[in-house]
C-alpha positions as CSV (number, residue, x, y, z in Angstrom):
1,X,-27.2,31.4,12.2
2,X,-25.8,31.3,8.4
3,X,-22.8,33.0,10.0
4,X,-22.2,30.5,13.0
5,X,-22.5,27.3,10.2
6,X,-20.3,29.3,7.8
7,X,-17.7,29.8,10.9
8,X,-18.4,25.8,12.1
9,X,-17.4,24.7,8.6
10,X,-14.2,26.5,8.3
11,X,-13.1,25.1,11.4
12,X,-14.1,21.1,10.1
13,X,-11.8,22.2,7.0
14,X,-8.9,23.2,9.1
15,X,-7.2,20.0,10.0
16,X,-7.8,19.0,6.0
17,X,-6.2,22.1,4.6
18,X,-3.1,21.7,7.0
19,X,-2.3,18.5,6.8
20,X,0.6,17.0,5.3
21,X,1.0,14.2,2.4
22,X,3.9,13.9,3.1
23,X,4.0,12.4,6.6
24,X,4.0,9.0,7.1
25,X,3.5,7.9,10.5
26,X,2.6,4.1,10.1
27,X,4.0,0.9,8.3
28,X,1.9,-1.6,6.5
29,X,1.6,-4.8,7.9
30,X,4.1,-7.1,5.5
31,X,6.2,-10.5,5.7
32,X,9.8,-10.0,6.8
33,X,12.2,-13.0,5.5
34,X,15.9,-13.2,6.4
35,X,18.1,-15.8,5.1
36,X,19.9,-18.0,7.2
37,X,21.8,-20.2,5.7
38,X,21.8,-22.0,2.5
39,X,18.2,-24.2,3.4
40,X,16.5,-22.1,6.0
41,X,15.2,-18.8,6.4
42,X,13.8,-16.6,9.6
43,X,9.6,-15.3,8.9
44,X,7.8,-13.3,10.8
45,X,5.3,-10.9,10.0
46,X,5.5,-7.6,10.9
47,X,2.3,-6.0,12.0
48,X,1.5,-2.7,11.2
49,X,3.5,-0.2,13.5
50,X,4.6,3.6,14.0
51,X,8.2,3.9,12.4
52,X,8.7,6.7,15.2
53,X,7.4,6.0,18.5
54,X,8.2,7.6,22.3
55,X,9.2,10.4,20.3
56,X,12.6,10.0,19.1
57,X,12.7,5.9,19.2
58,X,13.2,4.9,15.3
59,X,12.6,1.4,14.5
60,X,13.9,-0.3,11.3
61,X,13.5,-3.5,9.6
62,X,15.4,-5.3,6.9
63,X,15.1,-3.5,3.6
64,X,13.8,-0.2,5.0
65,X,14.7,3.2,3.3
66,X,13.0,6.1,5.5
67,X,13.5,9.7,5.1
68,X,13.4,11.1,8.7
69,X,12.5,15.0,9.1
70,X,14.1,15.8,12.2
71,X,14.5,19.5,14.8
72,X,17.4,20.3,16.3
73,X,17.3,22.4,19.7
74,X,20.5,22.8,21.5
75,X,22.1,19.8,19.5
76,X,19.6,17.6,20.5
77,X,17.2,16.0,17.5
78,X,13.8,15.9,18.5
79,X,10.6,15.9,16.4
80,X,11.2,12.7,14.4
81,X,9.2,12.6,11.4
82,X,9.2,9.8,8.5
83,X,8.3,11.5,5.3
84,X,7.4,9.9,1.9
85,X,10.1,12.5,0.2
86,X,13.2,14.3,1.4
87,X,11.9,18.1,1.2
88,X,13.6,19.7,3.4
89,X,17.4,18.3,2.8
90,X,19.0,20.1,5.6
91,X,17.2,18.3,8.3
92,X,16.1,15.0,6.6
93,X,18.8,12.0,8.3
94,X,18.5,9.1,5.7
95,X,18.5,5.2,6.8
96,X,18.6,2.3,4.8
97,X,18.7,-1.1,6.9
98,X,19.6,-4.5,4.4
99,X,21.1,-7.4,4.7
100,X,23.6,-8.6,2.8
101,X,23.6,-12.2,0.9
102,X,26.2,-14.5,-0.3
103,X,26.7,-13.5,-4.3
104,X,27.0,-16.9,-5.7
105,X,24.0,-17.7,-3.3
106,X,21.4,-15.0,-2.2
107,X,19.8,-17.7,0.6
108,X,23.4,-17.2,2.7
109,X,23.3,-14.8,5.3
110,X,26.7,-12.3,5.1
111,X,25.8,-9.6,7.5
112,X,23.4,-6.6,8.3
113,X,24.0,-3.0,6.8
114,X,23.1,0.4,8.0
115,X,23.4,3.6,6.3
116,X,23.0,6.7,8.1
117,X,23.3,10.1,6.2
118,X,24.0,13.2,8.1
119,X,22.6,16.5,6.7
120,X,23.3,17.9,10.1
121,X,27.0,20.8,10.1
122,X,28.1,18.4,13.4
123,X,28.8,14.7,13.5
124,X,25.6,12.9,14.3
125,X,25.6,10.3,17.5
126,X,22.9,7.6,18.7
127,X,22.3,4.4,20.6
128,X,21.1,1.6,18.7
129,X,19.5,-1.8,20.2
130,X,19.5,-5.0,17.8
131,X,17.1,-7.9,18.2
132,X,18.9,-11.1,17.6
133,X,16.9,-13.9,15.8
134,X,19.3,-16.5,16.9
135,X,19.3,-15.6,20.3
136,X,15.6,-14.3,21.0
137,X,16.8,-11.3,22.7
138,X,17.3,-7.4,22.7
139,X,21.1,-6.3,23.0
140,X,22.7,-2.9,23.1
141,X,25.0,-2.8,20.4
142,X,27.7,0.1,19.7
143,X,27.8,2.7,17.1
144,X,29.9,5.0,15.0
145,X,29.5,8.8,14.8
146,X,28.3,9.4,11.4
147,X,30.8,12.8,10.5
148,X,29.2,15.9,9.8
149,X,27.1,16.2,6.2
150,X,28.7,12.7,5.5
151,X,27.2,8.7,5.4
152,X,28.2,6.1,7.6
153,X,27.8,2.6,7.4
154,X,28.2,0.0,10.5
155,X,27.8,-4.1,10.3
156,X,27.1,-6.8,12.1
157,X,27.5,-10.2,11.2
158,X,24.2,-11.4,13.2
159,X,20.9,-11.4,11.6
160,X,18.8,-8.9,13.2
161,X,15.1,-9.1,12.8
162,X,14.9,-5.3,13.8
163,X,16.7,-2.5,15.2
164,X,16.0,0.5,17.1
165,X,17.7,3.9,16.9
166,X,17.2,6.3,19.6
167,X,19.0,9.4,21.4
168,X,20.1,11.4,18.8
169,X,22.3,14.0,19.6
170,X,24.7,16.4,17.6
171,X,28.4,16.9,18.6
């Protein structure tokens, strides 16, 4: 009987031992404010969400920096995973999502920024959908190939409450 508990107890530690710190699946709940023009501003708040969902569908808001763990099986990236920490630098794609302010006043909308970095020996390509706050609506927007073991930034003048990156492939 000491034997089957001793057995029954390693097993309950199993998932504990394996799992990793470093994996974060969820974001916090938080207030999301984009500025419009020089008097108004766009709220909403965000409710706590996966950052990866369907498997390889990324979704980004304004002023997110994730580190994104990522497989590649015949140039296809699959196994999304936001981490807390780049660890593994030769499969960790990088995305920073901001928007950019007037200098002279921060409450004037310029235009959105996104940063990919590429760890990846081919150039990096992916659909992206944008959700305009002006116009209510999901759009498929275009994107650049971000170049092999490079960064590549791409703009857009609207103000997006969130996008979503999906379909990464390698080339």
């Amino acid at each position: 009987m000491k034997k089957i508990l001793f057995i029954v107890f390693l097993f309950s530690l199993t998932p504990l031992m394996y799992s990793d710190d470093n994996i974060v699946t969820e974001r916090l709940s938080f207030d999301l404010v984009l500025s419009v023009n020089g008097t108004n501003y766009w709220e909403w708040t965000v409710p706590k969400s996966l950052y990866v969902f369907n498997n390889n569908y990324i979704q980004l808001y304004q002023g997110e920096s994730l580190f994104v763990e990522a497989d590649v099986i015949n140039d296809v990236i699959v196994n999304l995973t936001v981490v807390r920490e780049i660890v593994n630098k030769d499969k960790t794609i990088i995305l920073e999502f901001n928007q950019i302010t007037n200098k002279e006043n921060p409450k004037i909308h310029e235009f959105m920024m996104l940063k990919i970095t590429n760890p990846f020996n081919k150039d990096l390509v992916y659909k992206a959908d944008i959700y305009l706050i002006q116009y209510d609506r999901w759009v498929n927007t275009s994107t650049i190939p971000v170049r092999a073991g490079l960064v590549s930034y791409e703009s857009w003048h609207d103000i997006i409450g969130t996008m979503v990156l999906n379909d990464f492939i390698l080339k």
